[in-house]
Structures are given as structure tokens and as C-alpha cells.
C-alpha positions in Angstrom: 83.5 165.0 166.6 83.4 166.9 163.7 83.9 164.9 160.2 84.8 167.2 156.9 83.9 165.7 153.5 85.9 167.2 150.9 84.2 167.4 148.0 85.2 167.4 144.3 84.8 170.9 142.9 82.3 170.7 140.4 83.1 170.8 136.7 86.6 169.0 137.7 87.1 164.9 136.6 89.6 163.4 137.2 92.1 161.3 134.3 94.6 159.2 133.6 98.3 161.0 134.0 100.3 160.0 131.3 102.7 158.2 133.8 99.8 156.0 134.7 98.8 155.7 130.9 102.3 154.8 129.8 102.7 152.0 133.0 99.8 150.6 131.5 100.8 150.7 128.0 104.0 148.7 129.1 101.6 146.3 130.7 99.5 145.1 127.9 102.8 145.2 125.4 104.2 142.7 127.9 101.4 140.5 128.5 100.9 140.5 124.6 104.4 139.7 124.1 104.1 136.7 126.6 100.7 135.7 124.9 102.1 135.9 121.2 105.5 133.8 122.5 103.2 130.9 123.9 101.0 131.1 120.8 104.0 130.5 119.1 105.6 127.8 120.7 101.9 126.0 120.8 101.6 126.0 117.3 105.2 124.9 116.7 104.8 122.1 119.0 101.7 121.0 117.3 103.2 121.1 113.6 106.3 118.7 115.3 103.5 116.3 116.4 101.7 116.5 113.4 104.9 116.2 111.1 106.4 113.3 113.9 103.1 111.5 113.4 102.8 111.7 109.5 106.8 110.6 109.3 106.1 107.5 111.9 103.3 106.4 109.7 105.4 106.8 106.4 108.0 104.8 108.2 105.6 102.1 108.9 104.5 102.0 105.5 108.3 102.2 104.1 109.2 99.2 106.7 106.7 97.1 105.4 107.5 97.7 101.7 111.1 96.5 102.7 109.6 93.4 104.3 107.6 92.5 101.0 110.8 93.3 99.0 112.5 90.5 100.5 110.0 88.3 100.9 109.2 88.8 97.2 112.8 87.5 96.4 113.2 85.6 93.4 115.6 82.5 93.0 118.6 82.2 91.7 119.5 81.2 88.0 121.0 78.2 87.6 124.8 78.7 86.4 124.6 82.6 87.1 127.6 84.0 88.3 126.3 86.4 90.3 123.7 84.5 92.8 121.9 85.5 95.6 124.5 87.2 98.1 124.6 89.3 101.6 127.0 90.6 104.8 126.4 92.2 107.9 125.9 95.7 105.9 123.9 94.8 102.6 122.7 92.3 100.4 122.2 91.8 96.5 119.5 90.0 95.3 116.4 90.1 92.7 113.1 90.6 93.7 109.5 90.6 92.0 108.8 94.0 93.7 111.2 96.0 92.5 110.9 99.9 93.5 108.5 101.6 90.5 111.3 104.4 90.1 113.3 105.6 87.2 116.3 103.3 86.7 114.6 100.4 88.5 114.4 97.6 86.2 113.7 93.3 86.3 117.2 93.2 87.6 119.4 93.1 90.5 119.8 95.4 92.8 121.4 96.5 96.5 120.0 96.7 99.8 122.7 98.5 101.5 123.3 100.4 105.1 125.5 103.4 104.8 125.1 106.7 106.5 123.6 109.7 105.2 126.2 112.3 103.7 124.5 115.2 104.6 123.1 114.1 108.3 125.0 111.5 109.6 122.1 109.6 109.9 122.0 105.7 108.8 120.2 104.4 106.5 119.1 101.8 104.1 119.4 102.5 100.1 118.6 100.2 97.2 120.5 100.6 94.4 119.5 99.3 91.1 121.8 96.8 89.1 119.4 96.7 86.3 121.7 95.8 83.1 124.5 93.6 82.2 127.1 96.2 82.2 125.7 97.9 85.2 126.1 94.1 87.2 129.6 93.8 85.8 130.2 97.0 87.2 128.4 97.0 90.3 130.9 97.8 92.7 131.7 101.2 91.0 128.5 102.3 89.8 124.6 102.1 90.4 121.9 102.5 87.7 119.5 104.3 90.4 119.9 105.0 94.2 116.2 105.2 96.5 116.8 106.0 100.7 114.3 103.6 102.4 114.4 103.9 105.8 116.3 106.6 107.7 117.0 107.0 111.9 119.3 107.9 114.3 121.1 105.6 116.7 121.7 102.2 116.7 123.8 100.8 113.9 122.2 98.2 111.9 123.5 95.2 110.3 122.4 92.0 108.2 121.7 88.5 108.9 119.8 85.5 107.3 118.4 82.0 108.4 119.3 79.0 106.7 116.7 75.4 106.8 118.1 74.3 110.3 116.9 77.7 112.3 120.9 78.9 112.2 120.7 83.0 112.1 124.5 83.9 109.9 126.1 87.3 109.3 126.9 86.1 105.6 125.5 84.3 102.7 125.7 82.2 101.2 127.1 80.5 104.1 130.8 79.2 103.8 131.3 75.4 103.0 127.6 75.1 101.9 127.3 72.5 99.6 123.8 73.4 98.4 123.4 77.0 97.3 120.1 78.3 97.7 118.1 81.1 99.2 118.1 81.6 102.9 114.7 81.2 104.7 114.7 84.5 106.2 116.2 87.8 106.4 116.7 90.1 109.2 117.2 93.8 109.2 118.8 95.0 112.9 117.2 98.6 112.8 117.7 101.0 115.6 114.6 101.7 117.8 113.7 104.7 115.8 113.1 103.1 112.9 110.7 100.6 114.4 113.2 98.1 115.9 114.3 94.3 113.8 112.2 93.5 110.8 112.1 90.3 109.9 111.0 89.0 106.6 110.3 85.2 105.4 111.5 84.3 101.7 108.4 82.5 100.3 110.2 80.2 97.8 114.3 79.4 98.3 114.1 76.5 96.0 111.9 77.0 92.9 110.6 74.4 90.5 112.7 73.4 87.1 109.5 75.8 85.2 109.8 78.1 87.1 113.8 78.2 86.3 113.6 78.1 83.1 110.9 80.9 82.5 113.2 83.0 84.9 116.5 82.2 83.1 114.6 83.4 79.5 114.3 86.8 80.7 117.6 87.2 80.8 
């Protein structure tokens, strides 16, 4: 048996065609392309969970700046026409923490659910009430408007506790004979913002003092 080697002529290398340099051309494009698409989706899904992260704890932080604003709820004036008040979808009330933005003053002002006008979404806005002509008014026009807490979802609504552990969708509550601060209010939020808050008024019935410094501010 008789086995033939061919041998390269010397002198001669063999190279790359250029079909064989273009096939692998379109290779690595298309493996870049692939690499540079997951890159890109990598990096976009990290900035979502770093924005979704930084708005859940700014949402935390507004929800518990809502609880001390009721909480921080300051009686009512004795005679006042306009006294301590609320429905399913906002409440008007005065409170020692009032929001440190322009047009906020020591005056009333609005918690109030509406929907956002450019999303849809729902949301809760306090409205200052901050002068005398502003409260006359307040039905038509707001001193200042702040967004607290915005979401998606569930609608919210309203309701308030009264001495005996009664939860009510107004207040003051019809045929009361006492007026006074309820105990409690609750805010029905959807799940994305964080599910019901709750929030206990420290003092529904202040001392005569205390009254009367309240009614000289005014």
C-alpha cells in the first residue's frame, strides 16, 4: 500500500478568503450587537431598581409626615365657624406641622384625594387655607397646593374614630351633641402607597389656656 503526502509547495501560505473574513466579520457584529442589547437592558433594569427603591423610601418618609400632620392637629376654637371637618375624600383641619412651603401659613388647610391631571393617578394634596379671605373662599380657591402621596390602584377614602371605638365616613358626626376632635384618623391608601395609615390625634379636647392662647392668634 502505497500512501502519497501532498505537500505544500514551499513559499505558499495559506489565508483567509474574503468570504471567510466577511462570515466572520458578520459574526462578531452580531455577537456585539447581542452583547451591547443585554448591556443595555442590565443597566436599565438596575436604574428602575435603584429609582423604585429611592421612591419607596421617599414614600415611607412622605407617609409618615402625613401621620405626624394629623396627629399634630390642633383643636378647635371655640365659636369658630369653620371647625374641625372631614368626608370620605378630604378633610380640613389645622395642624402644628404645617408643610414649610411657600403659601403655607398658621392656618387651615385641605387634605384632599383627587386624581392627578396629567396621570390619572390618585393622590393626596394639601392645600393651604392660610388667611381670612382665602377660608371664606375656600371652595374656589387655594393659597398653596403640595402632592403628598401618589399611587396607582385602589381608590382611597377618609374615615375617623370617635371616644366609643366607632370608625365614621364623616365628621363631625351627625346629631353629636359635643363637637370635638375625633380620636383618630384613617387614610385607606392603595397597596402601592403602603396600604391604611392610621394616625392618633394627641389632644381632641384642649384645656381653657390652651384655648385661649390659640384663639389670640387669630
Amino acid at each position: 500500500m502505497v500512501m502519497r503526502l501532498a505537500l505544500a509547495a514551499p513559499g505558499r501560505e495559506r489565508g483567509f478568503t474574503l468570504i471567510e473574513m466577511l462570515v466572520t466579520l458578520l459574526i462578531v457584529a452580531m455577537i456585539s450587537g447581542l452583547l451591547w442589547q443585554a448591556m443595555q437592558q442590565t443597566f436599565q433594569v438596575e436604574r428602575l431598581l435603584q429609582d423604585s427603591g429611592a421612591e419607596r423610601q421617599m414614600q415611607v418618609v412622605r407617609r409618615e409626615w402625613v401621620r405626624s400632620l394629623l396627629e399634630s392637629t390642633l383643636p378647635d376654637r371655640l365659636g369658630a365657624a369653620e371647625q374641625f371637618h372631614g368626608d370620605a375624600s378630604e378633610v380640613t383641619l389645622t395642624s402644628a406641622e404645617m408643610p414649610d412651603l411657600a403659601g403655607f401659613d398658621a392656618g387651615w388647610m385641605r387634605l384632599v384625594f383627587d386624581r392627578d391631571p396629567r396621570t390619572g393617578q390618585h393622590r393626596l394634596v394639601a392645600r393651604s387655607i392660610a388667611t381670612q379671605s382665602e377660608r371664606d373662599a375656600w371652595q374656589d380657591r387655594a393659597l398653596a397646593e403640595a402632592t403628598l402621596l401618589q399611587w396607582s390602584g385602589t381608590s382611597p377614602r377618609m374615615r375617623y374614630l370617635d371616644v366609643q371605638g366607632g370608625w365614621h365616613d364623616t365628621w363631625p358626626v351627625p346629631g353629636a351633641l359635643v363637637q370635638r376632635l375625633p380620636t383618630a384618623v384613617m387614610l385607606e391608601l392603595g397597596d402601592e402607597a403602603g396600604g391604611p395609615l392610621i394616625a392618633r390625634i394627641g389632644a381632641t379636647e384642649p384645656s381653657r389656656e390652651r384655648r385661649a392662647d390659640w384663639e389670640r392668634r387669630f
